[in-house]
C-alpha positions as CSV (number, residue, x, y, z in Angstrom):
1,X,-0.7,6.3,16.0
2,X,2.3,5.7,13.5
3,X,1.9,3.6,10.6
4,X,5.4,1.6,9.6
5,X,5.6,-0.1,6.0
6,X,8.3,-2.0,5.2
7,X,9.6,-4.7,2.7
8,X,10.8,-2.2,0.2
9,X,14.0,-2.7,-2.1
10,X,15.6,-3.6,-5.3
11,X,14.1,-6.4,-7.6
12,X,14.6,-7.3,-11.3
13,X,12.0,-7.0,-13.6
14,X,9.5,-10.1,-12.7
15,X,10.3,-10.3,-9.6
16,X,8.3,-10.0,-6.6
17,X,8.1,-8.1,-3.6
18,X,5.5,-8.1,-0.2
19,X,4.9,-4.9,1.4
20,X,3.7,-4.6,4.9
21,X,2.0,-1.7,6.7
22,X,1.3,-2.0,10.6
23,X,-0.2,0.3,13.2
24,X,1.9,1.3,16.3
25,X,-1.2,0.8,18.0
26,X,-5.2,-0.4,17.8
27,X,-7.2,1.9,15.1
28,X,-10.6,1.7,15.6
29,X,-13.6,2.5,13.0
30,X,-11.1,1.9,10.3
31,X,-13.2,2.2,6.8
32,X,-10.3,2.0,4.6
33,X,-6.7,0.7,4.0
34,X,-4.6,1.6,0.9
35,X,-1.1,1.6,-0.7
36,X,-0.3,4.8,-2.9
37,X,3.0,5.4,-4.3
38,X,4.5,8.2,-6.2
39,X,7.6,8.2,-8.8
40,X,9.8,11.1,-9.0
41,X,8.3,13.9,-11.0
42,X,4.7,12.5,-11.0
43,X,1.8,12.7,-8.8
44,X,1.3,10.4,-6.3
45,X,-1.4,7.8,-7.1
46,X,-3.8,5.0,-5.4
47,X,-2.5,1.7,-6.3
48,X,-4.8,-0.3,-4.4
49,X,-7.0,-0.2,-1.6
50,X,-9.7,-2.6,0.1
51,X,-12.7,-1.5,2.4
52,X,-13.4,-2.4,5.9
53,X,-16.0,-5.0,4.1
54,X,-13.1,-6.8,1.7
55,X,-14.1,-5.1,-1.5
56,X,-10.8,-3.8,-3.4
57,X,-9.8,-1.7,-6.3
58,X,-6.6,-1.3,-8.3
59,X,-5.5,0.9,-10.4
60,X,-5.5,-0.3,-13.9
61,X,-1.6,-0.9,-14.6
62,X,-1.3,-3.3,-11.9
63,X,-4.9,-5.5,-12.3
64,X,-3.7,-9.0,-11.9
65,X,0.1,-8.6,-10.6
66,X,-0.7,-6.7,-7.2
67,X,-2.9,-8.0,-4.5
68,X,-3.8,-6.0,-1.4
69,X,-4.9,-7.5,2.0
70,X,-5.5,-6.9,5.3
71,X,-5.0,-8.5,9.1
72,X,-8.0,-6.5,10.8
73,X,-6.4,-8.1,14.4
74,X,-3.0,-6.8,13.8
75,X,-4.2,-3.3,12.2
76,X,-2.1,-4.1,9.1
77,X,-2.5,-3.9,5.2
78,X,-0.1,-5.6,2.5
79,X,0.5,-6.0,-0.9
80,X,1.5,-8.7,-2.7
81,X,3.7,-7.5,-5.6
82,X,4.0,-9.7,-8.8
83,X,6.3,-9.7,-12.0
84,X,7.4,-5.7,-11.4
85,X,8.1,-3.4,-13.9
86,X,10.5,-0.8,-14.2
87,X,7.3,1.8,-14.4
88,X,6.7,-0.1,-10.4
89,X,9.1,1.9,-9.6
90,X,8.3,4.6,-6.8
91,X,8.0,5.4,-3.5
92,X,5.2,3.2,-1.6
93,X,3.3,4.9,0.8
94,X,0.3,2.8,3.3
95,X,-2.9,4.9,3.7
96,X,-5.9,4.2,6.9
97,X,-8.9,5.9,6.7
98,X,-10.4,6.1,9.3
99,X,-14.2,6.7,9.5
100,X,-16.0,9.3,12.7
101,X,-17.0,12.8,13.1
102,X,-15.1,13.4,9.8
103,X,-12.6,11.3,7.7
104,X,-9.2,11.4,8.8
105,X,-6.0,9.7,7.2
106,X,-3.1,8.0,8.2
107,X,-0.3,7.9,6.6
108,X,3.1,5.5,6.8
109,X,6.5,6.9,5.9
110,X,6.7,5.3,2.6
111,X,9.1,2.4,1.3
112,X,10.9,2.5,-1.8
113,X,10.7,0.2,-4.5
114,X,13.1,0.1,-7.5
115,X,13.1,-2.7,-10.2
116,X,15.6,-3.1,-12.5
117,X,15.3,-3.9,-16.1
């Protein structure tokens, strides 16, 4: 299964962008889907996620600009990305968890996003 996120690019500060993240094929006991990203010289971190169940969880410095969803039919998580700043600036990455004899992950091949000032 490959994981293929797109929407990526170059925005101005308060702009917006839609990333998309969608499986090459069905994933089944999915218990998590998630975009990460990681800026160069840092870590990288969880920006948002949401459960199998709907619940979600962002990481503080995006609370009320990004919103993450998910299509459980198509296998595919987005985020909606609201009045960027330059610190947005990173390397996304889309994240399934998937849930069975142990916890695996699946990752996408990450998208960049760069905003301007």
């Amino acid at each position: 299964v490959q994981l293929q996120a797109s929407g990526g690019g170059l925005v101005q500060a308060g702009g917006s962008l839609r990333l998309s993240c969608a499986a090459s094929e069905r994933i089944f006991n999915i218990n998590d889907m998630g975009w990460f990203r990681q800026a160069p010289g840092k870590q990288r971190e969880l920006v948002a996620s949401i459960t199998s169940g709907g619940s979600t969880n962002y990481v503080d410095s995006v609370k009320g600009r990004f919103t993450v969803s998910r299509d459980n039919a198509r296998n595919a998580v987005y985020l909606q990305m609201n009045s960027l700043k330059p610190e947005d600036t990173a390397v996304y990455y889309c994240k399934v968890g998937v849930r069975g004899a142990r916890y695996i992950e699946l990752w996408g091949q990450g998208t960049q996003v760069t905003v301007s000032s």
